[in-house]
Legacy VTK file of the C-alpha trace (Angstrom):
# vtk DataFile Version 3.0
C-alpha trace
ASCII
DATASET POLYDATA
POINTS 131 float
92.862 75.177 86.647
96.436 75.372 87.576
97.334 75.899 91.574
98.846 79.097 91.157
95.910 80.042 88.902
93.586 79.952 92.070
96.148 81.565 93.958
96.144 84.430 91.889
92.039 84.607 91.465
91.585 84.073 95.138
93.558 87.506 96.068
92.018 89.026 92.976
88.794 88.513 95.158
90.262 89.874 98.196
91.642 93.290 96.933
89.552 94.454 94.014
87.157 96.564 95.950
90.399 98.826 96.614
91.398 99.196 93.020
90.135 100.386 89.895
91.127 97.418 87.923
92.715 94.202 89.662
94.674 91.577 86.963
95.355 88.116 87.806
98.311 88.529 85.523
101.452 91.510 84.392
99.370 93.235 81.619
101.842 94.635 79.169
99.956 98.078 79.326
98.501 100.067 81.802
95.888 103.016 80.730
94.826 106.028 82.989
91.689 104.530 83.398
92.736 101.458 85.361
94.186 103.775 87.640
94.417 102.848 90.413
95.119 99.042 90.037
96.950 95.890 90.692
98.659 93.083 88.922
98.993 89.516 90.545
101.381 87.402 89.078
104.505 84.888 90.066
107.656 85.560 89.064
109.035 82.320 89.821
108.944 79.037 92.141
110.494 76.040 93.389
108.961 72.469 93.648
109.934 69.550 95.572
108.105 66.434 94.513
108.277 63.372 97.118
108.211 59.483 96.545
104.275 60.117 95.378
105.346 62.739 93.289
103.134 65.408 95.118
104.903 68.441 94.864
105.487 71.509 97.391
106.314 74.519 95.868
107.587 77.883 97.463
106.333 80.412 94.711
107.549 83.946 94.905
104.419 86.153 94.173
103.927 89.963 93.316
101.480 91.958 94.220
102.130 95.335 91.745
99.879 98.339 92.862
100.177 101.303 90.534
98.754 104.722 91.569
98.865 108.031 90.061
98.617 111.183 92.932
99.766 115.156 92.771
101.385 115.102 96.150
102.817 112.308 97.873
103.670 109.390 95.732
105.182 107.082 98.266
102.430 107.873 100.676
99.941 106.798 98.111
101.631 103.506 97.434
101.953 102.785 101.339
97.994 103.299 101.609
97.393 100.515 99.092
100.136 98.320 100.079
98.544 98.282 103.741
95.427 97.185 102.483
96.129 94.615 99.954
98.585 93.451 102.946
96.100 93.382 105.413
93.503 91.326 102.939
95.483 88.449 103.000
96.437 88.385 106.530
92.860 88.434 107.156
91.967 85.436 104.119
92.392 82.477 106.721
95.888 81.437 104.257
93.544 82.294 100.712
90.653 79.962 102.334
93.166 77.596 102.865
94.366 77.018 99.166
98.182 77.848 100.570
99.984 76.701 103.609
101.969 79.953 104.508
102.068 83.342 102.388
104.383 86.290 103.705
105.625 89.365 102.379
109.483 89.157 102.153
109.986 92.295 99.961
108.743 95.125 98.210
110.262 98.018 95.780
109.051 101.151 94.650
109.418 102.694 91.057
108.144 106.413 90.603
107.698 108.664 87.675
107.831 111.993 88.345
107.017 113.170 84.946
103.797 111.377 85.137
103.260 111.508 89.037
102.377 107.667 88.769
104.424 105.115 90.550
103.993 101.354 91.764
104.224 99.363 94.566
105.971 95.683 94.046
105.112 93.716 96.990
107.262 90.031 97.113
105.227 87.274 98.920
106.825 83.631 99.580
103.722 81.594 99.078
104.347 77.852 100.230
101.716 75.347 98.298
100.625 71.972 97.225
100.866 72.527 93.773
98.274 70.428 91.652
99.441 71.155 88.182
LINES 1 132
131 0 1 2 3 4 5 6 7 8 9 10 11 12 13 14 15 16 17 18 19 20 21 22 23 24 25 26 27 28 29 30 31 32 33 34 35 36 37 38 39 40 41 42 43 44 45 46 47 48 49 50 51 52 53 54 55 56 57 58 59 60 61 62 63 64 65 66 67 68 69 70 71 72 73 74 75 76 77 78 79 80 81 82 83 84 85 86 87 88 89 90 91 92 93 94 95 96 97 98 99 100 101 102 103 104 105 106 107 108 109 110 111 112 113 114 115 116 117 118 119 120 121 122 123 124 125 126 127 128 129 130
């Protein structure tokens, strides 16, 4: 199984008793049902291979939480992003299957029509990558 593969299972692990559904990829399409719920997937990545060809990679990782709510949309959002947030501060670096993860980013998107939105959260995850 590929590095980031385990990357993405291990945080499945630590956040899917907040959501609904948890993927360990971008699904193309969300139902109601899986609401609320999370995708886990890299965007992209960086390796540096040395004279052993071992390679370090710097993988930038979102953590998408979608959520549909009447009121407060952004409020919502915030409560999940906390505690998928606080799950991995708390994972001991993924049970030490990464050597530094740390949110640099997030974004919201809303839909007003739908009262749905989603929370991207950016992680720089820094890895020997075994692929």
């Amino acid at each position: 199984m590929a590095t980031r593969q385990h990357i993405r299972t291990a945080i499945k692990a630590l956040v899917e008793t907040e959501f609904t559904t948890v993927f360990d990829y971008r699904p193309s399409q969300i139902f109601d049902e899986d609401l609320p719920c999370c995708s886990i997937f890299f965007e992209d990545g960086e390796t540096e291979r040395d004279f052993d060809e071992e390679g370090i990679t710097d993988g930038r990782l979102v953590i998408e939480s979608m959520v549909r709510a009447s009121g407060n949309i952004d409020a919502a959002l915030d409560e999940k992003g906390a505690l998928v947030e606080a799950q991995i501060k708390q994972s001991n670096l993924l049970n030490n299957i990464v050597e530094y993860i740390s949110r640099t980013g997030f974004a919201y998107a809303r839909d007003p029509e739908s009262n749905s939105g989603a929370l991207s959260q950016i992680f720089t995850v820094h890895y020997l990558d075994e692929d």
